[in-house]
C-alpha positions as CSV (number, residue, x, y, z in Angstrom):
1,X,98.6,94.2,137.6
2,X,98.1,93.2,134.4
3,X,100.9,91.1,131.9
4,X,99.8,92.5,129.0
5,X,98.6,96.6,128.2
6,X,96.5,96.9,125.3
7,X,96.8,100.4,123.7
8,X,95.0,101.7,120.6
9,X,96.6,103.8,117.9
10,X,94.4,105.6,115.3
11,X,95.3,107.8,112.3
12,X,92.8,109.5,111.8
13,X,92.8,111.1,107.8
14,X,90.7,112.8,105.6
15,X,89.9,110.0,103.5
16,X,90.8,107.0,105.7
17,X,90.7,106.4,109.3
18,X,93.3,103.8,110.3
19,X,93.4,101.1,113.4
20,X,96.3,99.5,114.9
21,X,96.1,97.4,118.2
22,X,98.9,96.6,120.4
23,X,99.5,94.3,122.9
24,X,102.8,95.3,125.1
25,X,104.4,93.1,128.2
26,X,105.4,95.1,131.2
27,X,108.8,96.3,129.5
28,X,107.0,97.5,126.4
29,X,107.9,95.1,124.1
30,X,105.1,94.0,121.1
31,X,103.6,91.0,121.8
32,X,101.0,91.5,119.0
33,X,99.7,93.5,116.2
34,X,96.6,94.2,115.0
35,X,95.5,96.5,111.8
36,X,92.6,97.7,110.3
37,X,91.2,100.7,108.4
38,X,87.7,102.5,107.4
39,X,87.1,104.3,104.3
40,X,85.7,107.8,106.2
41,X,85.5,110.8,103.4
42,X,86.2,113.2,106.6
43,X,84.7,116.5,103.9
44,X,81.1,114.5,104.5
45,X,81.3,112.5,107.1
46,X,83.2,114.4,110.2
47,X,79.9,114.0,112.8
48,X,80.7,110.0,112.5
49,X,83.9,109.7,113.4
50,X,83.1,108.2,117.0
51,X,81.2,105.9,115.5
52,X,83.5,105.1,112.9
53,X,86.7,104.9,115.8
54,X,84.1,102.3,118.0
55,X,82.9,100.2,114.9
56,X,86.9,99.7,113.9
57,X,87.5,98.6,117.6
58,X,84.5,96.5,117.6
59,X,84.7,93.5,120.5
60,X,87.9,95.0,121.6
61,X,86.2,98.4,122.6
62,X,85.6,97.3,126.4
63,X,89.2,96.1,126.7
64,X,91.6,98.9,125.7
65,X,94.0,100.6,128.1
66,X,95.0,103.7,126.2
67,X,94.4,105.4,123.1
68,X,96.8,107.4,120.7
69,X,95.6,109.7,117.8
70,X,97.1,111.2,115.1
71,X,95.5,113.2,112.4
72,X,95.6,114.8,108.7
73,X,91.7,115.3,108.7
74,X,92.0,118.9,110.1
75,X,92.6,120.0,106.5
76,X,89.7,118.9,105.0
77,X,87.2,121.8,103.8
78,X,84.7,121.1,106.2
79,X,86.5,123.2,108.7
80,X,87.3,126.5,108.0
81,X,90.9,126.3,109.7
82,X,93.5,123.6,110.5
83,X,93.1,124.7,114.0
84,X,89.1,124.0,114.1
85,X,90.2,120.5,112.5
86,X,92.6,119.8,115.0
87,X,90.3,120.9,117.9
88,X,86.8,119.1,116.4
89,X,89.2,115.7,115.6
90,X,90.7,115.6,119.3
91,X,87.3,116.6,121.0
92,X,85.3,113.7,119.1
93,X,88.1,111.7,119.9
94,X,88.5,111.9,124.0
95,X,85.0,112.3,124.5
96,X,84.7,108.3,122.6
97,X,87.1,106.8,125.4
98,X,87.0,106.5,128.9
99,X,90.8,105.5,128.9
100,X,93.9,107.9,128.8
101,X,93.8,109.5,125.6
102,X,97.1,111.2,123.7
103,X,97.8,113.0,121.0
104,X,101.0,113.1,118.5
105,X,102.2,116.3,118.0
106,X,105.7,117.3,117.1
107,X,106.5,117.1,120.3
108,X,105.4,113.7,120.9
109,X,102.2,112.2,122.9
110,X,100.5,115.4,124.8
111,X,97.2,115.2,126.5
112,X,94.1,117.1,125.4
113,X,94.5,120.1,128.1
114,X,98.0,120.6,126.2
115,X,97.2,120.1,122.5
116,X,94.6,122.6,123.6
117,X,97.8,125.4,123.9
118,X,98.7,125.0,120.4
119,X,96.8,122.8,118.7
120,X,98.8,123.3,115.5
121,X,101.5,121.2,116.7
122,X,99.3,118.2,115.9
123,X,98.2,119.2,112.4
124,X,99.2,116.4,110.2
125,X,101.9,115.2,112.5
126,X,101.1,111.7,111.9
127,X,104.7,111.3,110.3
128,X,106.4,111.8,113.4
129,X,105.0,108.7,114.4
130,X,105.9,106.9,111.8
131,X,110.0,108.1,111.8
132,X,110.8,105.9,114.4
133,X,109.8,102.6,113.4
134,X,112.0,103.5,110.0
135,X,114.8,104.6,112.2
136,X,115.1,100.9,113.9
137,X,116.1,99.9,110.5
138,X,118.3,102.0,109.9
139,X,119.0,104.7,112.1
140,X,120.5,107.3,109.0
141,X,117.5,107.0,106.1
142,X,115.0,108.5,104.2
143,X,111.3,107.4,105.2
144,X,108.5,107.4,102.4
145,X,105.7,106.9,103.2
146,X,102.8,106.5,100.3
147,X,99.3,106.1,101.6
148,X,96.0,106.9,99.4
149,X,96.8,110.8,98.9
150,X,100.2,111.8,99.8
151,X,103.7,110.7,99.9
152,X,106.1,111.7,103.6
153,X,109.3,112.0,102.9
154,X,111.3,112.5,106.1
155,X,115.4,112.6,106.2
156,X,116.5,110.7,109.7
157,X,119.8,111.2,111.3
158,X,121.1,109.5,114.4
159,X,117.6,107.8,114.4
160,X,115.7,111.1,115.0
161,X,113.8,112.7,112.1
162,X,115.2,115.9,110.7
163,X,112.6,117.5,108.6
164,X,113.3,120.8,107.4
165,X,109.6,121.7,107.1
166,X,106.7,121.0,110.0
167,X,103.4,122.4,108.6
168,X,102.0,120.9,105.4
169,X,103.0,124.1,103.7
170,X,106.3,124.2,104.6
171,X,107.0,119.8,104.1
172,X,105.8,121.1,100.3
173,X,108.2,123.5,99.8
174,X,111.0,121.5,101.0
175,X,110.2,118.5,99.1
176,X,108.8,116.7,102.4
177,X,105.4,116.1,101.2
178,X,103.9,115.2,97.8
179,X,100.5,115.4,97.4
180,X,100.3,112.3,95.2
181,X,99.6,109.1,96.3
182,X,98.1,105.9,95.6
183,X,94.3,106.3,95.1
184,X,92.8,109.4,95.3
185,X,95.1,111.6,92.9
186,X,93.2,113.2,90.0
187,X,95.2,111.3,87.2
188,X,94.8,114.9,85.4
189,X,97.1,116.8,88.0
190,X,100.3,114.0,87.3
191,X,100.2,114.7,83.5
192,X,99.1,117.5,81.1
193,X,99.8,114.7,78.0
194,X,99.4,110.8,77.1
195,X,101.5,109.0,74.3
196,X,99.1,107.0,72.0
197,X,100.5,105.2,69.0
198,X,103.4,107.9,69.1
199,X,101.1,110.6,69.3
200,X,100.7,113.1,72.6
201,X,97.5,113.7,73.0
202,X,96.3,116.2,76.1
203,X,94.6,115.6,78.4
204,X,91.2,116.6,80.1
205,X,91.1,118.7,83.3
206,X,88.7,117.1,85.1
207,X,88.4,114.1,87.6
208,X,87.7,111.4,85.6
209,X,89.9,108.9,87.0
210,X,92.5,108.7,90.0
211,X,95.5,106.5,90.1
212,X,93.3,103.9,92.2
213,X,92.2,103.8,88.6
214,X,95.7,103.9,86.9
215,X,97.0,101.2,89.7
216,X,94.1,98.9,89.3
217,X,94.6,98.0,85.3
218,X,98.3,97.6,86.3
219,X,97.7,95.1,88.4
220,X,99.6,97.0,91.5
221,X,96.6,96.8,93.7
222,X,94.0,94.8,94.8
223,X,90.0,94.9,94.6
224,X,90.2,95.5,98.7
225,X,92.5,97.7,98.0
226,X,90.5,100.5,96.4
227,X,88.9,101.9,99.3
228,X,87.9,105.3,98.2
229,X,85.0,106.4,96.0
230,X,85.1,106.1,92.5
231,X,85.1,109.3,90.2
232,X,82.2,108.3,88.4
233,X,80.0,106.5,91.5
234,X,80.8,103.5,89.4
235,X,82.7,100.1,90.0
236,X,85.9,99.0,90.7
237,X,86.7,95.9,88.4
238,X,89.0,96.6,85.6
239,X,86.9,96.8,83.0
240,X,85.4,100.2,84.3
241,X,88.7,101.3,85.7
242,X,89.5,101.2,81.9
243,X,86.4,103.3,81.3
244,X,87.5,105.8,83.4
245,X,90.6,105.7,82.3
246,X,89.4,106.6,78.4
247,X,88.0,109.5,79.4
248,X,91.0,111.1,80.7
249,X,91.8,112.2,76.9
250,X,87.8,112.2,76.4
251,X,87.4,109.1,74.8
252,X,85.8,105.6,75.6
253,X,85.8,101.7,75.1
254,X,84.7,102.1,71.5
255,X,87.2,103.8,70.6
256,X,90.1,102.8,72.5
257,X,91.0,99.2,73.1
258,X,92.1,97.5,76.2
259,X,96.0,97.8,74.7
260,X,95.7,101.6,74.3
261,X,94.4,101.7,77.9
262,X,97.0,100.0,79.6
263,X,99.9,102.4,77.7
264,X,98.2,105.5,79.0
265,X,98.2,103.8,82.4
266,X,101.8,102.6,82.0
267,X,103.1,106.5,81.4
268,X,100.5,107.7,84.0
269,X,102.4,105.4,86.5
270,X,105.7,106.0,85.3
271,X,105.4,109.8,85.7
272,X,103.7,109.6,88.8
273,X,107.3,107.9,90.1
274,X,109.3,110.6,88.3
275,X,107.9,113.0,90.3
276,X,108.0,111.4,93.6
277,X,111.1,110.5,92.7
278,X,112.9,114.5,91.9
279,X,111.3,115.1,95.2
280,X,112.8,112.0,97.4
281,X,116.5,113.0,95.6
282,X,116.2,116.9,97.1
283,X,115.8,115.7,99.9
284,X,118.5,113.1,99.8
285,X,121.1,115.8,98.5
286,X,120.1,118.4,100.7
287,X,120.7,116.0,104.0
288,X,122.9,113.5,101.7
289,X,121.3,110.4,103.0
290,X,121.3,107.8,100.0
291,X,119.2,104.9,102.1
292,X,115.4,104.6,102.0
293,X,112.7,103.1,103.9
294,X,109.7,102.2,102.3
295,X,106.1,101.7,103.6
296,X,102.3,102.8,103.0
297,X,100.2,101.1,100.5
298,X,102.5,102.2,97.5
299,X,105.4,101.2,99.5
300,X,106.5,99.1,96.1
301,X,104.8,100.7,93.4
302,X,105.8,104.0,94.1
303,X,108.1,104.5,97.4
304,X,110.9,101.8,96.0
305,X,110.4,102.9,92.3
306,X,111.0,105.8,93.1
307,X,114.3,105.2,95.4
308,X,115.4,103.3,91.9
309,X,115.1,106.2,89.8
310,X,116.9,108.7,92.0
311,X,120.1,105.9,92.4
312,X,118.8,105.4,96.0
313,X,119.0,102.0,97.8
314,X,115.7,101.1,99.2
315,X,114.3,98.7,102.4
316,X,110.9,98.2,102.7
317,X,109.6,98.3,106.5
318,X,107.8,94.9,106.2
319,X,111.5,93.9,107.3
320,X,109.9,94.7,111.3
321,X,106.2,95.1,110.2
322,X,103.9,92.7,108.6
323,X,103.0,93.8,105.2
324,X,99.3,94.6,105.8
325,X,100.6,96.6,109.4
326,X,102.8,99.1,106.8
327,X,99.7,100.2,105.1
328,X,99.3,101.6,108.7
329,X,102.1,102.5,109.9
330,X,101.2,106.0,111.4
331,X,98.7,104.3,113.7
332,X,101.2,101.2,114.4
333,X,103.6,104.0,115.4
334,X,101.4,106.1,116.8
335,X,100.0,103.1,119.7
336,X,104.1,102.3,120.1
337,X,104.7,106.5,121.4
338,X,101.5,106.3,123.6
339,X,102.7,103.1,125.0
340,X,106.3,105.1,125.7
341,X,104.0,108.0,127.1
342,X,102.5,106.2,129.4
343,X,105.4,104.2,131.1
344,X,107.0,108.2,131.4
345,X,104.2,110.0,132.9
């Protein structure tokens, strides 16, 4: 028997497919993490994902134990339901692997025979993998979660999530799930207006530039961390993140100086909190919970700015995790339930 079980979580999204690598001693406690993501536009791309899940394991391929998937790619428009998402996602998946492979659902970890029953219960349930790392922080919280599209926010009681929604639909009425995040959000769908030289001046409805773009000139991410396309095809140094930027309210660098750029990005920003923000306070009042646990790549720029301008107290979950391992925390969740699966079944 072996001292050591490797097992494999993988959150699988539309835009990003994300890695985490676990190594757990006989009474399932982390002995090591390791993290990594692909940039996979799941719309274009869905046929790769096995090749995309091995070339993210690489060497370790050959020396896994178990595997754990979670998912959001089931909503992307190259299936014509969630449910064909959801079915395509975990077929490609357990035919990659010759190990035990499980699936989160809101019911935890369930094997492929019963996500096949109601395979809706794993549509974009990759949040309930991601609750209980938050709750070992603290056990009564709000977990945001800010990755490259949307923003989770889930109320936790007694250390057990207590959404009031479970679809995507339903997390979006209750203030549960933002669809703003920090890369891929059209800049044009978190403002209607920029202020210029004390001037509002509307904006253009059409994707010019995302808040990849926006976060980029303000210095909140890095290079490496702009791993989706680009609106325009172009590159990602700040000089044509400004570019793209100008075009928002259909101008360019001849017009509008660097100066000008980085006020429209500054309101950009700053409205793309507020509104994060009116949503994380709903859900506070409505389960009157006033801590919050931060993590995903916006974990700072939006998640904790955000907890400041609704009056919340914020932790981020770098406290357990390493920084890099919070950009993935669905996947580094998602290996930790398959690991608690396994030792059950």
């Amino acid at each position: 028997m072996k001292d050591t079980v490797k097992i494999v979580g993988f959150d699988i999204g539309g835009a990003n497919t994300d890695l985490a690598i676990i190594d757990f001693d006989r009474s399932g406690n982390i002995e090591n993490i390791e993290t990594d993501f692909e940039y996979l536009p799941m719309w274009m791309k869905k046929d790769e994902l096995s090749m995309a899940l091995l070339d993210l394991l690489g060497s370790y391929a050959n020396d896994i134990d178990a595997v754990g998937i979670s998912m959001t790619a089931e909503l992307v428009d190259a299936y014509k339901t969630k449910k064909e998402g959801v079915m395509d996602v975990a077929k490609k998946s357990k035919d990659t692997f010759d190990v035990p492979v499980g699936f989160v659902g809101l019911d935890g970890i369930v094997d492929f025979n019963k996500l096949k029953e109601d395979p809706l219960k794993a549509a974009a349930a990759n949040w309930i993998a991601t609750a209980p790392i938050a709750a070992k922080i603290e056990s009564n919280c709000i977990m945001i979660d800010t990755g490259s599209t949307t923003t989770d926010i889930i109320p936790i009681k007694n250390g057990k999530e207590c959404a009031k929604g479970i679809s995507d639909l339903e997390r979006l009425k209750t203030g549960e799930l933002i669809y703003s995040g920090t890369l891929r959000t059209n800049v044009a769908t978190i403002v209607d207006k920029v202020p210029l030289d004390d001037v509002w001046i509307r904006v253009a409805s059409e994707l010019f530039a995302i808040t990849a773009d926006v976060h980029t000139v303000r210095g909140n991410i890095k290079k490496e961390d702009y791993s989706c396309n680009t609106p325009d095809g172009a590159g990602k140094s700040v000089d044509e993140c400004m570019r793209r930027l100008s075009r928002v309210i259909c101008g360019d660098m001849d017009v509008l100086s660097p100066g000008d750029i980085g006020e429209i990005a500054a309101f950009i920003h700053e409205m793309q909190v507020q509104k994060v923000s009116e949503a994380l306070l709903e859900v506070s009042q409505r389960n009157q919970i006033d801590t919050v646990v931060t993590t995903g790549l916006g974990m700072d720029i939006i998640g904790k700015m955000a907890s400041e301008v609704a009056g919340l107290n914020s932790v981020g979950m770098d406290q357990i995790l390493k920084k890099d391992d919070c950009v993935v925390a669905p996947a580094v969740g998602t290996a930790i339930l398959m690991e608690e699966y396994l030792r059950k079944v």
